[in-house]
C-alpha positions in Angstrom: -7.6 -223.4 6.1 -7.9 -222.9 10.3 -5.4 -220.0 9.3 -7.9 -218.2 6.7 -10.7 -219.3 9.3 -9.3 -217.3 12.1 -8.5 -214.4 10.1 -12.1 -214.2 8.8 -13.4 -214.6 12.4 -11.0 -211.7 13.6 -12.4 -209.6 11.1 -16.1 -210.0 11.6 -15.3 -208.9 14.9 -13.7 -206.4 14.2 -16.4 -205.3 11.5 -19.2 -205.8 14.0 -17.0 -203.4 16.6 -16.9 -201.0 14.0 -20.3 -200.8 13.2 -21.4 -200.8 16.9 -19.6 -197.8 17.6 -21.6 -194.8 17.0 -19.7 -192.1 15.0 -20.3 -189.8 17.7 -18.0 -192.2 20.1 -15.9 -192.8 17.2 -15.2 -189.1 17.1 -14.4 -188.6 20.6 -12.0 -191.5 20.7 -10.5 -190.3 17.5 -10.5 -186.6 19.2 -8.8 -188.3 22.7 -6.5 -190.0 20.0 -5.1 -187.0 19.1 -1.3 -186.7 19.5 -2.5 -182.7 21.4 -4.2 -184.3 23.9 -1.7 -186.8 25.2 -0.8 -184.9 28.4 -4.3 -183.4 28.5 -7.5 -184.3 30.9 -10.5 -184.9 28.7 -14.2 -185.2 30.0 -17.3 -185.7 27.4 -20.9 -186.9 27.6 -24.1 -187.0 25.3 -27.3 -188.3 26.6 -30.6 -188.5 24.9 -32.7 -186.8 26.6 -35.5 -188.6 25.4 -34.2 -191.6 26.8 -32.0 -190.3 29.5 -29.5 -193.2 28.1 -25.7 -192.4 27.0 -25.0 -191.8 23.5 -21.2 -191.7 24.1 -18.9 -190.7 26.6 -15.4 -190.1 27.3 -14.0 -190.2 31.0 -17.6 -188.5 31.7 -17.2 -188.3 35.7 -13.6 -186.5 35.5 -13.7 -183.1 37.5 -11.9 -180.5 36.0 -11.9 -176.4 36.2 -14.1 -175.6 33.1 -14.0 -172.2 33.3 -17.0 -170.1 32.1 -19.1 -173.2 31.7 -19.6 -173.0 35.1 -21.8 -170.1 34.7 -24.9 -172.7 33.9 -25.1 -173.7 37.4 -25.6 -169.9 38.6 -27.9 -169.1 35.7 -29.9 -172.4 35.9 -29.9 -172.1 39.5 -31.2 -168.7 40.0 -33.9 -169.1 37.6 -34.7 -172.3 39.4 -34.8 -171.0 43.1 -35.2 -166.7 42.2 -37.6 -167.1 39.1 -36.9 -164.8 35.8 -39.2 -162.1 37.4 -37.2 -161.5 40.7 -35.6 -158.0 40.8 -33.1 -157.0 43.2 -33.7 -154.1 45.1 -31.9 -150.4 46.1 -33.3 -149.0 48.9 -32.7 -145.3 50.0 -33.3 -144.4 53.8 -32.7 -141.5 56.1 -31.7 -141.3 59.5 -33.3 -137.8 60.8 -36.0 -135.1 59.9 -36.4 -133.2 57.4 -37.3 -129.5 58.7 -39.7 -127.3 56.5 -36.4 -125.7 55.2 -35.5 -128.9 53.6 -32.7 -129.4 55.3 -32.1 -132.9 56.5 -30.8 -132.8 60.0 -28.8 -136.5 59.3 -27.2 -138.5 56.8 -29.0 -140.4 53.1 -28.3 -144.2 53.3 -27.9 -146.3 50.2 -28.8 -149.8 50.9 -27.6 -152.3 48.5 -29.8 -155.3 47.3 -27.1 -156.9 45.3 -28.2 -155.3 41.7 -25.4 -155.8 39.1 -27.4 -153.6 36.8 -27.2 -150.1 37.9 -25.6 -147.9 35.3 -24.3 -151.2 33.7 -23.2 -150.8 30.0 -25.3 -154.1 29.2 -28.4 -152.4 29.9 -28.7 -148.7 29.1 -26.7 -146.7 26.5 -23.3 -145.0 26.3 -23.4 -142.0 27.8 -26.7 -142.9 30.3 -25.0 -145.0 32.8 -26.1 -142.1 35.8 -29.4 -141.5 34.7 -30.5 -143.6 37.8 -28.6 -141.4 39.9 -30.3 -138.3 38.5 -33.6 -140.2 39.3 -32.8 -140.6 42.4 -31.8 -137.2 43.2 -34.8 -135.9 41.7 -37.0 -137.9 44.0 -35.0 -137.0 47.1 -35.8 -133.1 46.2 -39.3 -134.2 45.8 -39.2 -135.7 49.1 -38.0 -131.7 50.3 -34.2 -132.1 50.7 -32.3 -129.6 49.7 -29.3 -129.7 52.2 -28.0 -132.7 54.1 -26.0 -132.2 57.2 -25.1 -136.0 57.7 -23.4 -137.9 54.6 -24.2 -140.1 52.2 -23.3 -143.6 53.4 -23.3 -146.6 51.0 -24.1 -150.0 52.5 -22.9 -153.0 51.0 -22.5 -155.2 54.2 -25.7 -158.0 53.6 -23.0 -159.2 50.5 -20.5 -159.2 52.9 -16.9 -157.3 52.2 -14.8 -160.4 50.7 -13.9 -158.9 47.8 -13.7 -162.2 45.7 -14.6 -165.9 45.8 -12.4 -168.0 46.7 -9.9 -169.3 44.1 -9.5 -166.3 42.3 -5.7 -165.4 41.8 -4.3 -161.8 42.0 -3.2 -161.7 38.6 -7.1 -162.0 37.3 -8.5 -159.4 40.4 -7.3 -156.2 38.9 -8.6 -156.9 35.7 -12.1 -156.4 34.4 -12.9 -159.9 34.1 -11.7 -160.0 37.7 -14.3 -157.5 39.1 -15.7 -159.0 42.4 -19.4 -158.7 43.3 -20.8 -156.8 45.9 -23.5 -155.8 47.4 -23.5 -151.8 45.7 -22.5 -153.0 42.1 -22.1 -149.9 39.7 -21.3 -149.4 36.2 -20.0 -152.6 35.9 -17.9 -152.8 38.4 -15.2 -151.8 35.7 -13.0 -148.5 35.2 -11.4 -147.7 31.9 -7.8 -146.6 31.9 -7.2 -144.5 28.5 -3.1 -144.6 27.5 -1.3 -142.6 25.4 1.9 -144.8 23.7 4.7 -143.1 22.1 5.8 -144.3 18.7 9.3 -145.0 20.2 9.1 -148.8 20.6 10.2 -149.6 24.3 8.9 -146.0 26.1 6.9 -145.9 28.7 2.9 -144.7 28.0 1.3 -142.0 29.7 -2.1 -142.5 31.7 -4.5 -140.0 30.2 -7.6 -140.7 32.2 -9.7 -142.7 33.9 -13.4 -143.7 33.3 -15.0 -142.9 36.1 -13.1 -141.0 38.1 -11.8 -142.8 41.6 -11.5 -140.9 44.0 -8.0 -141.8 45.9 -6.8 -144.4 43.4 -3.0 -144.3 42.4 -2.2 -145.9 39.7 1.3 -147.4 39.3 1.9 -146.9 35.4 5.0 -149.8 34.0 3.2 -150.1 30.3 5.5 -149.7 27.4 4.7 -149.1 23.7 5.5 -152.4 21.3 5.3 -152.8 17.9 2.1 -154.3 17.1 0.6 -157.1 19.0 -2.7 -155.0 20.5 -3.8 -155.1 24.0 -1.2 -157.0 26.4 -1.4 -154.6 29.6 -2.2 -156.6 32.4 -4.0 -154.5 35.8 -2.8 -155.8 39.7 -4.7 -154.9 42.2 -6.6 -156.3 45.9 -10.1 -155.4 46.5 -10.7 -152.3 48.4 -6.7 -151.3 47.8 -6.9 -147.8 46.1 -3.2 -149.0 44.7 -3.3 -150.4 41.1 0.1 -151.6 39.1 -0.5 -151.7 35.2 2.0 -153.8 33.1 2.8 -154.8 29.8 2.5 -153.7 26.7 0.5 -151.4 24.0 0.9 -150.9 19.9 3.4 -147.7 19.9 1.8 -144.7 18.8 -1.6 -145.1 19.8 -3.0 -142.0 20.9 -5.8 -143.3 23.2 -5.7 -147.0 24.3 -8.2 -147.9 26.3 -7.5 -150.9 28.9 -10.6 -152.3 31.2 -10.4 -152.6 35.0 -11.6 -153.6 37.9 -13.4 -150.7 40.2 -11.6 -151.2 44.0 -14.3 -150.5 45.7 -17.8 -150.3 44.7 -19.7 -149.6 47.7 -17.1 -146.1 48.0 -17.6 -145.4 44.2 -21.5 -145.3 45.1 -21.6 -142.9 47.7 -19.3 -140.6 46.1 -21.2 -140.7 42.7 -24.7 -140.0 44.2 -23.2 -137.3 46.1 -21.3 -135.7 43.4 -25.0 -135.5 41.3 -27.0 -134.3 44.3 -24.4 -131.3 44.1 -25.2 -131.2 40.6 -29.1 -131.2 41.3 -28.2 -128.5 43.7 -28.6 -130.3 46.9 -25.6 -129.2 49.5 -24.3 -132.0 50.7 -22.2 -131.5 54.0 -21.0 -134.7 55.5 -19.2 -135.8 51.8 -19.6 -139.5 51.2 -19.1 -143.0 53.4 -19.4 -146.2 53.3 -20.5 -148.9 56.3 -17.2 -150.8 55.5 -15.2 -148.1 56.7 -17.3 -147.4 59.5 -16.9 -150.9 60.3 -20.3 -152.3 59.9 -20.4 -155.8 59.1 -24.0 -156.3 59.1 -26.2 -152.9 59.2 -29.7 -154.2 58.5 -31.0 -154.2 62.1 -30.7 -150.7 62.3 -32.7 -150.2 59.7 -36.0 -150.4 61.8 -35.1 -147.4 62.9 -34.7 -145.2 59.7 -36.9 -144.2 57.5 -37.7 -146.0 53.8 -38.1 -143.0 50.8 -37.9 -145.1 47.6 -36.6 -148.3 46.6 -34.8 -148.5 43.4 -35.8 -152.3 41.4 -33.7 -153.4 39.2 -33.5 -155.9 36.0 -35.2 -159.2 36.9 -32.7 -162.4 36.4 -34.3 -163.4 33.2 -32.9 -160.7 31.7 -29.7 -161.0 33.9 -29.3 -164.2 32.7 -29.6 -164.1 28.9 -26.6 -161.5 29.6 -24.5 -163.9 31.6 -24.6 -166.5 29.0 -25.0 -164.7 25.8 -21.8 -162.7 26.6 -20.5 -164.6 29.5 -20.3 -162.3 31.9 -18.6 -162.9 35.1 -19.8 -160.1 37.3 -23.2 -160.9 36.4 -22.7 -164.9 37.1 -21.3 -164.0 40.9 -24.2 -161.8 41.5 -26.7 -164.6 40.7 -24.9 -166.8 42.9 -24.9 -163.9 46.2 -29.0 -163.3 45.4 -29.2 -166.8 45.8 -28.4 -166.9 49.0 -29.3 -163.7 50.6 -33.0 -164.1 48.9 -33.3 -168.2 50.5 -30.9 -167.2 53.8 -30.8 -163.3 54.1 -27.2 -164.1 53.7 -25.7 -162.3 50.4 -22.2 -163.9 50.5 -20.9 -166.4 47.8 -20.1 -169.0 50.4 -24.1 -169.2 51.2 -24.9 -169.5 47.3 -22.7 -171.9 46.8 -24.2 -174.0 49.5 -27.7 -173.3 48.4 -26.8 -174.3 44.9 -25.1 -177.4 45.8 -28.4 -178.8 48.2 -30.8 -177.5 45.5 -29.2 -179.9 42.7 -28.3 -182.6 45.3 -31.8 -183.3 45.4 -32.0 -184.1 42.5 -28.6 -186.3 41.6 -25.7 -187.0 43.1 -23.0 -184.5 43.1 -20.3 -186.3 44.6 -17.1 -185.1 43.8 -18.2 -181.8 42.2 -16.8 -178.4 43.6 -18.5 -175.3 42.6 -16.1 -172.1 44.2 -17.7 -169.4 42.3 -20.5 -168.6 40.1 -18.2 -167.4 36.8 -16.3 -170.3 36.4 -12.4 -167.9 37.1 -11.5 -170.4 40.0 -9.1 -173.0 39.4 -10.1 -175.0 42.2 -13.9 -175.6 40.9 -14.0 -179.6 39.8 -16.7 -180.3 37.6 -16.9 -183.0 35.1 -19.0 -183.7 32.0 -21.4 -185.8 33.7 -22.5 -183.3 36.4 -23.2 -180.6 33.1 -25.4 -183.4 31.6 -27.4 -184.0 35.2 -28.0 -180.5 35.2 -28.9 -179.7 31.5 -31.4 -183.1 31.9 -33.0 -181.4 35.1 -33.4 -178.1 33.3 -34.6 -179.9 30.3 -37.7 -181.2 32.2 -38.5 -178.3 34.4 -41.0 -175.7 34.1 -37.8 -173.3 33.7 -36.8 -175.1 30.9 -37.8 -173.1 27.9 -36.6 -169.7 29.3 -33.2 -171.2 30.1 -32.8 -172.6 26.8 -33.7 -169.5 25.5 -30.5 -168.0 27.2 -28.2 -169.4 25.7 -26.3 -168.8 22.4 -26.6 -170.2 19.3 -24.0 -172.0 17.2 -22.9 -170.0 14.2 -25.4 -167.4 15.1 -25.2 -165.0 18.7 -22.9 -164.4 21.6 -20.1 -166.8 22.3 -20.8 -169.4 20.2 -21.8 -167.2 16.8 -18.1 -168.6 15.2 -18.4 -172.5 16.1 -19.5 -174.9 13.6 -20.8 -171.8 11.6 -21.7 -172.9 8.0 -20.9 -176.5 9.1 -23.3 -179.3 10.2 -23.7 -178.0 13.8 -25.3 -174.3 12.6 -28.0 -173.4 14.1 -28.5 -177.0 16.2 -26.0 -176.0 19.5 -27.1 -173.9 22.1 -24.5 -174.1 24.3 -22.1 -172.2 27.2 -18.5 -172.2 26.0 -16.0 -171.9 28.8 -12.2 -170.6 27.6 -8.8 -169.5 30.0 -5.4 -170.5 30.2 -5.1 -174.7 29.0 -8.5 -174.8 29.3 -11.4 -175.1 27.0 -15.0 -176.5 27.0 -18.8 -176.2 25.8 -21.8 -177.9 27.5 -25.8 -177.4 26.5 -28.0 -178.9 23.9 -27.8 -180.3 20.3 -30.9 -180.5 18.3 -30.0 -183.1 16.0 -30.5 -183.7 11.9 -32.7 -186.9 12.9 -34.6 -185.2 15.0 -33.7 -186.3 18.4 -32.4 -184.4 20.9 -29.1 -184.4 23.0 -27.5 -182.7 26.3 -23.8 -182.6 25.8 -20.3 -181.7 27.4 -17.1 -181.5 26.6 -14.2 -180.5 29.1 -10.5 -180.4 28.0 -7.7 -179.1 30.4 -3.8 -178.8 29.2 -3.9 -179.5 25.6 -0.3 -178.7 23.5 -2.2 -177.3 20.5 -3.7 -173.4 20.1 -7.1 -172.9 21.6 -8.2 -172.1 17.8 -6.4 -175.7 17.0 -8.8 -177.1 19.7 -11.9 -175.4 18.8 -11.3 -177.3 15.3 -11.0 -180.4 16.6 -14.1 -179.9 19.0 -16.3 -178.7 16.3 -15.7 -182.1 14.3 -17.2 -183.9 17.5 -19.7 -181.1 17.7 -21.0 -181.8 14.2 -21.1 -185.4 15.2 -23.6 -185.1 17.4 -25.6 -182.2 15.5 -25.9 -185.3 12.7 -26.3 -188.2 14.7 
């Protein structure tokens, strides 16, 4: 009888465990459970952010690299300190007179503001990527110039010449997803290498071109043709080194492969494009192109009292910079947010002052002990973020005036940019907004569920060194996701 006794009493507690679990903890154990995430590092966290309470959570204060999660610290941040209307700004000077000839007895300077938008692909049509430039040299002839007997000398120095945030490792830097900010951003930052590959598995391609044209750049050409298997050519290459190694392989017998790169140096690209379209506008240009790096300038902008302003040159304003960097998860974009940042609250454009300025602006709010932020895109290793800090910050944004437009940012499950294939036509469609966050061993989402019973949630959910296949993961994820979206 005391036998049958204690077995009831075992299971009435166990009953009661059972249903004091919530099924979206339930999920997240069962998800931890999984025999693909026994070496892995797992972070999750759902609050109510009604309540501000936690719904469930999973080793919630772990910090881990997320990769492109990151990214909603640099957009929620500019918006925050910038404000969606900000615009960064071009400015062109010169540094003589202009006679009544319209010649220009000195050289054109290009002062950059930190714009990532100029001739980007993201805002203006193939094919239209210099009609800025033409603009520009349009207004220059309207300003009388029609020879220059200086140079024209691109300026990049208030974003410093660093090349890359810290972290970054040299087999991402060459790539497009590796382009560095800087304070002269152009088209993206990104050159496109067209291959041909012979049919003859095993031969070596043959470059055909590049888009744009670099001036000085040798490319090191090892790519082979394969059977099948799509893009798997892999670009090497430092900041500001004109050398780049391409490796790998290509499907045999494509006639025109294109593979995406990073530019080596924007700020030289600049000069050399604007003077190559004032030669088209017929403006002679004598002195070829420069840049202040060369020259050795480190910080320019107190000379600039002594030159005279002719235009500046506003670009998009970070509202629209931002629903780019999280609708398509743009890394470029994400580390220019970060440099404004700090060169519009310090006059400082490097990613080090960012940083700082976004780590004191969220500090004041709650504590970010033990979080590391190295970049604004999310590609360093060495950032340690865990679930926890993403709900802080999605809680803050959630009750600020910015709130809306943020949300409004970010994709939508089963619907736009990164997230249009998770949970589509499952319980989760239509309810996420959400950053994903995706390299090598490492997967996660963070943002907002708005949930069948009408409440509504901030959530995160980290994962680093699984055994399974990232589309394995996303399976298992989108169970917890669907979880919440019903809970």
């Amino acid at each position: 009888m005391k036998i049958v006794s204690s077995f009831l009493f075992i299971s009435l507690i166990a009953i009661n465990f059972a249903f004091g679990q919530n099924k979206v903890q339930t999920a997240i154990n069962e998800f931890a459970a999984s025999s693909h995430m026994k070496y892995a590092s797992i972070s999750f966290d759902v609050i109510d952010l009604a309540t501000g309470k936690s719904v469930a959570a999973y080793d919630p204060n772990r910090g881990m690299p997320t990769a492109s999660t990151a990214k909603l610290f640099s957009t929620a941040t500019a918006i925050e300190i910038l404000g969606e209307n900000y615009r960064p700004q071009t400015r062109i000077y010169v540094d003589g007179p202009i006679d009544s000839i319209g010649t220009l007895t000195g050289n054109v300077w290009i002062r950059g503001g930190g714009d990532p938008t100029l001739g980007s692909k993201y805002f203006c049509d193939d094919g239209r990527e210099r009609d800025f430039l033409y603009a520009w040299a349009d207004s220059l002839k309207k300003k009388g110039i029609t020879k220059i007997e200086g140079a024209i000398i691109a300026d990049a120095s208030e974003f410093g010449y660093k090349g890359a945030p810290d972290g970054w490792n040299w087999v991402d830097m060459g790539n497009y997803y590796g382009a560095g900010p800087s304070g002269l951003t152009i088209f993206d930052n990104l050159v496109e290498y067209t291959f041909k590959v012979p049919a003859k598995v095993g031969s070596i391609s043959t470059l055909s071109s590049t888009r744009p044209f670099v001036p000085n750049m040798v490319v090191h050409n090892y790519v082979s043709s394969a059977s099948g298997g799509g893009d798997n050519a892999y670009i090497y290459g430092a900041p500001y080194s004109m050398d780049r190694f391409v490796t790998g392989t290509l499907p045999a017998g494509s006639s025109a492969f294109v593979v995406k790169g990073s530019l080596p140096d924007p700020e030289s690209q600049f000069a050399f494009e604007l003077q190559e379209i004032l030669r088209e506008r017929g403006i002679v240009v004598l002195g070829g192109s420069k840049t202040a790096r060369a020259m050795e300038i480190q910080s320019a902008s107190w000379t600039y009292s002594k030159r005279t302003l002719l235009f500046t040159h506003a670009g998009e304003t970070i509202g629209r910079i931002v629903d780019k960097t999280n609708e398509w998860s743009i890394n470029l974009f994400a580390e220019h947010l970060v440099n404004l940042i700090g060169y519009v609250k310090g006059g400082d454009g490097s990613t080090y002052k960012g940083l700082s300025e976004l780590e004191k602006y969220w500090s004041g709010k709650w504590s970010t002990t033990g979080m590391q932020v190295n970049d604004g895109s999310g590609l360093s290793r060495s950032n340690a973020i865990s679930a926890s800090n993403f709900t802080n910050l999605l809680k803050s944004m959630d009750a600020s005036l910015n709130g809306k437009r943020f949300k409004e940012s970010l994709p939508v499950s089963g619907i736009s940019g990164t997230m249009r294939n998770i949970c589509k036509d499952q319980a989760g469609h239509g309810k996420i907004t959400a950053k994903s966050g995706s390299m090598t061993r490492i997967k996660s989402y963070a943002g907002y569920v708005n949930s069948t019973s009408g409440k509504k949630y901030a959530f995160a959910l980290i994962v680093n060194n699984q055994t399974c296949s990232s589309s394995a993961l996303v399976d298992m994820m989108e169970v917890v996701f669907n979880s919440i979206a019903t809970y």
